[in-house]
C-alpha positions as CSV (number, residue, x, y, z in Angstrom):
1,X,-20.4,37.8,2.2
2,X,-16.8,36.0,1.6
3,X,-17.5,32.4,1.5
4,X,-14.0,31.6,1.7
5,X,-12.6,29.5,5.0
6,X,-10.2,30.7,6.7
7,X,-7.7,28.4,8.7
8,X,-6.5,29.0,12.3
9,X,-3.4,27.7,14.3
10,X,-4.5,24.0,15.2
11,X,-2.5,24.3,18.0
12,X,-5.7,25.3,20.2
13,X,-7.5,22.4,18.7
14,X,-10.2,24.9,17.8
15,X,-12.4,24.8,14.6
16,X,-10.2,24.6,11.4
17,X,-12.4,26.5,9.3
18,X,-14.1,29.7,10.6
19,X,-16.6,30.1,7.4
20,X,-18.1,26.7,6.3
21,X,-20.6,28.9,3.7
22,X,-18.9,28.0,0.8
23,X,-22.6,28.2,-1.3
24,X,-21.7,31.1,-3.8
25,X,-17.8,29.6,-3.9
26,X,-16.8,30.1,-7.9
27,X,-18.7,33.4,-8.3
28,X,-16.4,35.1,-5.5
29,X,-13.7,37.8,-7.8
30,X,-10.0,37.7,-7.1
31,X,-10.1,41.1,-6.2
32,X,-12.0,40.1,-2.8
33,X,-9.4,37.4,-2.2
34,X,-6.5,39.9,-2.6
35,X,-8.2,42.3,-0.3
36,X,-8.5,39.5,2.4
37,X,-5.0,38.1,2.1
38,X,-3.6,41.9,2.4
39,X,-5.9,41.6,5.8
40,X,-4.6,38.7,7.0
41,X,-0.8,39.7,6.3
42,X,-0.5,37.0,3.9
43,X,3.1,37.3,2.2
44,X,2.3,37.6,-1.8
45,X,4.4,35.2,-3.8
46,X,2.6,35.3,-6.8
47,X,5.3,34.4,-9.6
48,X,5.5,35.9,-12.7
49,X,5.4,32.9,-15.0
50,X,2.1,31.0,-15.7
51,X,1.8,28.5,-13.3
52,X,-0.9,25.5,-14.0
53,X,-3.1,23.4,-12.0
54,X,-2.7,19.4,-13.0
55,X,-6.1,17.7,-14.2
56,X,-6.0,15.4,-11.4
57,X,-6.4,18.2,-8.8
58,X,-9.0,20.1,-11.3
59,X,-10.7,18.4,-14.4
60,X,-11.5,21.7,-15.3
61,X,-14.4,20.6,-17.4
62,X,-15.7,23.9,-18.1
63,X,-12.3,24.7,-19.8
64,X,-11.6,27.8,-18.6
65,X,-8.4,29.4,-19.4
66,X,-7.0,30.4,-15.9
67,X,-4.8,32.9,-15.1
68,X,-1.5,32.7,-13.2
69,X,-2.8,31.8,-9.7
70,X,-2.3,34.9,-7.2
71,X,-0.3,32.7,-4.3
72,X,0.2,33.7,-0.5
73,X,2.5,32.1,2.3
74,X,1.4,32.4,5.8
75,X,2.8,30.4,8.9
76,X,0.7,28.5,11.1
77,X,3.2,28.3,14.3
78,X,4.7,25.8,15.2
79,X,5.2,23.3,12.3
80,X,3.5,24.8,8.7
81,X,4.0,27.4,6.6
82,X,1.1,26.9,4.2
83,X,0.5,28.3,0.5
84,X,-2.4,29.2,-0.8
85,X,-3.0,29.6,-4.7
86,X,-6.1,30.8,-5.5
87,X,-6.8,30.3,-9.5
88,X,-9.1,32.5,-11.4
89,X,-10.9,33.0,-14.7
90,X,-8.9,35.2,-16.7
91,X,-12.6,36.5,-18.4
92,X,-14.1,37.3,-15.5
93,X,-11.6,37.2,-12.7
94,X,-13.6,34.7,-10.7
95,X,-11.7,32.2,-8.4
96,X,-12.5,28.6,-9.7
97,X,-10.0,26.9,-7.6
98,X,-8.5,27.3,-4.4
99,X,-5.3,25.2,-3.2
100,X,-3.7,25.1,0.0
101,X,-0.2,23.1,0.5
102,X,1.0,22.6,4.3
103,X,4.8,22.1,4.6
104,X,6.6,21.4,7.4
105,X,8.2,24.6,9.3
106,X,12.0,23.8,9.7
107,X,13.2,24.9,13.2
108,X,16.4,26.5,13.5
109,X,18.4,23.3,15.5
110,X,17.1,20.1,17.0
111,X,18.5,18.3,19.5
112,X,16.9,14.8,18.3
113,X,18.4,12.5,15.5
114,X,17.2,12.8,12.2
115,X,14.9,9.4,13.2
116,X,13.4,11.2,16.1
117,X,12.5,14.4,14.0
118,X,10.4,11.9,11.5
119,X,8.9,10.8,14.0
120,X,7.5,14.0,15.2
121,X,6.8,15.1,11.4
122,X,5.0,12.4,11.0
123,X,3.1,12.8,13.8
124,X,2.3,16.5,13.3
125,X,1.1,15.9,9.5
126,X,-0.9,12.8,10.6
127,X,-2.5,15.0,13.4
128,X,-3.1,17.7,10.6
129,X,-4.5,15.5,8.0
130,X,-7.0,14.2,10.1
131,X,-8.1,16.9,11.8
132,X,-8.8,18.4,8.6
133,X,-11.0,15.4,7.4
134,X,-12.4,15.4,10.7
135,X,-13.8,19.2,10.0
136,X,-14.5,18.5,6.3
137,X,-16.4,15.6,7.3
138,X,-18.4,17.3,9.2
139,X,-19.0,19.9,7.0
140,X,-20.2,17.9,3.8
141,X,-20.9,14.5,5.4
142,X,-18.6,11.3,4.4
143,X,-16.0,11.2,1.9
144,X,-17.0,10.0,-1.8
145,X,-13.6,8.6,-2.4
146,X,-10.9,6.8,0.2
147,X,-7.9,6.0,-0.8
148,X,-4.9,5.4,2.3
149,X,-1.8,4.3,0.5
150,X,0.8,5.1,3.5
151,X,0.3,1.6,5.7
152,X,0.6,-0.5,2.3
153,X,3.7,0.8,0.7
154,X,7.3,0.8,1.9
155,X,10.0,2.8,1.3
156,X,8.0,4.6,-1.7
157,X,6.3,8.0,-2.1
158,X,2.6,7.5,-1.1
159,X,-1.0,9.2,-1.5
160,X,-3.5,9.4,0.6
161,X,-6.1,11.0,-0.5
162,X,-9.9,11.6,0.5
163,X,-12.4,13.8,-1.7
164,X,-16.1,15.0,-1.2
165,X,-19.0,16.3,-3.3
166,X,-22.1,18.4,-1.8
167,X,-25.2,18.2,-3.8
168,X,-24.2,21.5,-5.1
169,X,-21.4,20.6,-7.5
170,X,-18.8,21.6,-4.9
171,X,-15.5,19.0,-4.8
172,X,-12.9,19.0,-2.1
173,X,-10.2,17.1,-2.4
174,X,-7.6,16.6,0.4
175,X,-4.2,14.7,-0.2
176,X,-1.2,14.0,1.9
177,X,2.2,13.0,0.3
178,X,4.6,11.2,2.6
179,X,7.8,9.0,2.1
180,X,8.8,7.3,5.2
181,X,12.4,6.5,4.4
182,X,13.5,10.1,2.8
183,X,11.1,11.5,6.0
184,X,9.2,13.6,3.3
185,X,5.6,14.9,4.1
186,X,3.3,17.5,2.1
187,X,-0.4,18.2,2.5
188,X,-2.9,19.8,-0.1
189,X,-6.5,20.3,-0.2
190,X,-8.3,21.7,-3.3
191,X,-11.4,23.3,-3.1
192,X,-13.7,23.8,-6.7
193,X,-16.8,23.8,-8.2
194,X,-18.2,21.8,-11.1
C-alpha cells in the first residue's frame, strides 16, 4: 500500500491528510510516486538541473546521494498552488524525502488595496498552517520543537516552524515564512525518515 498522504482542498474543512500510514515511508520507489501524481493530474515540473535539499530541511545523516527531486504543481482552489518535490535515492530509487511548498494563488484582479489583500493572505496561510499542525498533531502527538517567530519580529522575514518525531525515526517538519511589511507568505512541510 502507498503510505504517502494525500492533501485535499481545505476549503471543506475536511481531513488534510487522507493516508496517515506513513509506517514503510523511505522504502516506497519513485516509480509509485510518479504513477500516483500522473493519477492525480499533477503538472510535472521536474527541472533538468540538480536541485538540492538544504541540511536544515534534511540532515541527511545516512548520506545518500539524491537525485534531482521529480517535482509536481497542483492547485488547491481558491488560494495555493502547491509543489511537491519528492527526493529519492539515486541507488535504489527510493523516496527519502518528501516536500510540499504552499504559495499563494494570485487572482486575476482585486478590488481591495494592497493592505486589504495582506490581510486576507495572512489570514488564509495562518488558517492553513494551523490546520495542518492541527492534523499532524493529531497524527504523531505534540510537536518536539516550537518555535513562533511572526508576533516577535517586525518588519523582517520570519520562521515559524514546528517539527515532530514518532518513535519510528519518522521527522516532520512544518515551516511558514512570512514578512508582514513586503506581504510575503510561503509554507513548507518536509516529511523523512532517520
Amino acid at each position: 500500500m502507498l503510505t504517502l498522504f494525500s492533501l485535499t482542498s481545505c476549503v471543506t474543512n475536511k481531513h488534510i491528510f487522507n493516508d496517515q500510514n506513513f509506517n514503510d515511508f523511505g522504502q516506497t520507489k519513485i516509480q509509485t510516486v510518479v504513477k500516483l501524481e500522473k493519477k492525480r493530474h499533477s503538472k510535472d515540473i521536474t527541472p533538468n538541473n540538480l536541485v538540492e535539499i538544504g541540511k536544515g530541511i534534511y540532515p541527511n545523516e545516512n548520506n545518500f546521494i539524491l537525485a534531482t527531486p521529480k517535482t509536481y504543481k497542483i492547485k488547491e482552489r481558491p488560494n495555493f498552488k502547491i509543489e511537491i518535490e519528492y527526493f529519492y535515492s539515486e541507488t535504489d530509487s527510493t523516496v527519502k524525502v518528501m516536500l510540499y511548498q504552499w504559495d499563494y494563488l494570485k487572482k486575476s484582479k482585486s478590488h481591495f488595496t494592497e493592505e486589504e489583500n495582506y490581510t486576507k493572505k495572512f489570514s488564509v496561510f495562518q488558517k492553513k498552517f494551523d490546520d495542518l499542525k492541527t492534523e499532524l498533531t493529531k497524527g504523531f502527538g505534540e510537536p518536539t520543537v516550537i518555535n513562533i517567530e511572526q508576533d516577535k519580529i517586525n518588519g523582517e522575514t520570519f520562521r515559524d516552524d514546528l517539527k515532530w518525531k514518532n518513535k519510528d525515526g519518522l521527522n516532520v517538519y512544518l515551516f511558514m515564512f512570512g514578512n508582514n511589511s513586503s506581504g510575503y507568505r510561503q509554507i513548507r512541510l518536509a516529511i523523512y525518515k532517520d
